[in-house]
C-alpha positions in Angstrom: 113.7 113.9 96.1 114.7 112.1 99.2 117.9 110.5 97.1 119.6 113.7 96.2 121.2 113.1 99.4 122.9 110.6 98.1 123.4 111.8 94.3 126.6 111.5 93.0 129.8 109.5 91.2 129.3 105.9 93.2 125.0 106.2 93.2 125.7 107.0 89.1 127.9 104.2 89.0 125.7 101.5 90.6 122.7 102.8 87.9 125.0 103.0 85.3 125.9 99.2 86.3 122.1 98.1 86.3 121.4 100.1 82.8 124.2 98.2 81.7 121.9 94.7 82.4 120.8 93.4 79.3 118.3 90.4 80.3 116.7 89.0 83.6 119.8 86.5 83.8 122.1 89.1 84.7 120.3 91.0 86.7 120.0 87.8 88.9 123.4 87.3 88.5 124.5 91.3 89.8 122.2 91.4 92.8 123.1 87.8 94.0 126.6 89.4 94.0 125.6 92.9 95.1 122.9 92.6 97.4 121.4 90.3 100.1 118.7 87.6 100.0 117.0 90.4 102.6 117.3 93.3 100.7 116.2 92.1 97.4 113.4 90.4 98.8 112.2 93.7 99.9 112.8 95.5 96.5 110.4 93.1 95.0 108.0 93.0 97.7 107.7 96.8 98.0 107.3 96.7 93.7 104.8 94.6 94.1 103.2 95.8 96.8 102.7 99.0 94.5 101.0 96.7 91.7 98.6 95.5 94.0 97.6 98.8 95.4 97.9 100.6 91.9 95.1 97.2 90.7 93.0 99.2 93.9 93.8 95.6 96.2 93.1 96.1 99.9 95.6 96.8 102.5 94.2 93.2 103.9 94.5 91.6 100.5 97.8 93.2 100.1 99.3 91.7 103.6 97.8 88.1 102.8 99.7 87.9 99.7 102.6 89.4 100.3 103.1 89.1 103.6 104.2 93.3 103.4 103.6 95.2 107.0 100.8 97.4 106.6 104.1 100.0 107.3 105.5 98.7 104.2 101.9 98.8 102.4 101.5 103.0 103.8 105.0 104.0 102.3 104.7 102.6 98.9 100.6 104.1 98.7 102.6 107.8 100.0 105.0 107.2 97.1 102.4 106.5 94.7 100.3 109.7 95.7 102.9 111.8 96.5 106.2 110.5 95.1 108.3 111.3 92.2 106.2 108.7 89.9 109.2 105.8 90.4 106.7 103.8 91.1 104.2 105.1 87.8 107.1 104.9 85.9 107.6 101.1 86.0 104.0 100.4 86.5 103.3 101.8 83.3 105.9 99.9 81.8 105.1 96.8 82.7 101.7 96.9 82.1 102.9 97.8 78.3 104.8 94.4 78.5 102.0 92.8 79.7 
């Protein structure tokens, strides 16, 4: 995994802090503080760039509605075929939800 690099006390701390979360109101509350209008923007875009390819969407589907590079759109389909299932983790789970 690419983020054993960066494994350790403060990466355990910041996802012991977002496993702390307990409802969507805090979590926008944390990454307002945390992160910026930039980064989160591309959290949720690359997540849901993964739906869309994981529904079988086009790449040109893809970039109309999310507005995701087709460089963005390659990395999440590599993650999904040859990742550490991240992605089929929370896919799943949501789809449970659903």
């Amino acid at each position: 995994m690419q983020i054993d690099k960066l494994r350790g006390k403060q990466l355990d701390q910041l996802f012991d802090a977002i496993l702390s979360l307990e409802d969507r109101e805090e979590c926008y509350r944390f990454f307002d503080d945390i992160a910026t209008m930039n980064e989160i923007q591309s959290l949720a875009q690359r997540l849901h760039v993964a739906k869309m390819l994981d529904e079988g969407r086009t790449y040109t589907a893809i970039v109309e509605e999310s507005s995701a590079s087709t460089t963005t759109i390659s990395r999440v389909k590599r993650c999904l075929a040859y990742g550490t299932d991240g992605y089929r983790i929370v896919l799943d789970r949501l789809k449970e939800k659903e």
